[in-house]
N, C-alpha and C positions, 0 to 999 in steps of 0.2 A: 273822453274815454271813461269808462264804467267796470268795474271787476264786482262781482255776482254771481254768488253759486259756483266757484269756482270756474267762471267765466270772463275775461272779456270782452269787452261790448266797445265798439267805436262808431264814428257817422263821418261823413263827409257831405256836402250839401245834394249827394245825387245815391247814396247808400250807406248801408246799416250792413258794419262787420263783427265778426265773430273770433275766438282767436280763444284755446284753452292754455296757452302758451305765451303768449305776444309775439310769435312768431310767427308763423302759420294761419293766416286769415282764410274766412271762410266767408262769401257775399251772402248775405241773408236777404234783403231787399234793395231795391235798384228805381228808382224812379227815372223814366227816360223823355217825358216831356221836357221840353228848354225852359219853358217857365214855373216849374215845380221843381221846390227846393226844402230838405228838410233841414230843421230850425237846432232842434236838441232831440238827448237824446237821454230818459230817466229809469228808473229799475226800482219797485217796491212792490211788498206783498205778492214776490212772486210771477210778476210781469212787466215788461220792456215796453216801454212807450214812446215812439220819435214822433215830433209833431213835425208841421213845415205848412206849406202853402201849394194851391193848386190856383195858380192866376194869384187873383185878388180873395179865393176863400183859404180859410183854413181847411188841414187834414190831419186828423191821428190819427194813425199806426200802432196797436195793441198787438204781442203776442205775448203768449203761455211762458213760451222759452226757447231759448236758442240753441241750434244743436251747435257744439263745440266740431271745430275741423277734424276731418280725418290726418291724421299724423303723418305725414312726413319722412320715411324712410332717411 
């Protein structure tokens, strides 16, 4: 897990969450092939980066930024 921008950021090997709380997640990406898994998950200069694998290649995953969940009544 990753806190940025008053954000953070978590993975699990099949998605990439969101959370401006650590309570309240929010799915950002979802990988649904069986044999695609993401690795880590890093935050500099302003952009989030998860890599992983697709089979036997590598994949990264760039965004700008992540929207923070809507709240939770």
């Amino acid at each position: 897990m990753i806190w940025a921008h008053s954000l953070f950021a978590a993975f699990t090997d099949k998605a990439v969450l969101s959370s401006g709380t650590g309570y309240a997640w929010r799915q950002q990406l979802r990988i649904t092939r069986g044999s695609d898994h993401l690795r880590a998950l890093a935050n500099g200069a302003g952009l989030y980066v998860a890599v992983g694998n697709v089979g036997k290649n590598g994949v990264v995953y760039v965004s700008a930024g992540l929207p923070a969940p809507t709240p939770t009544p």
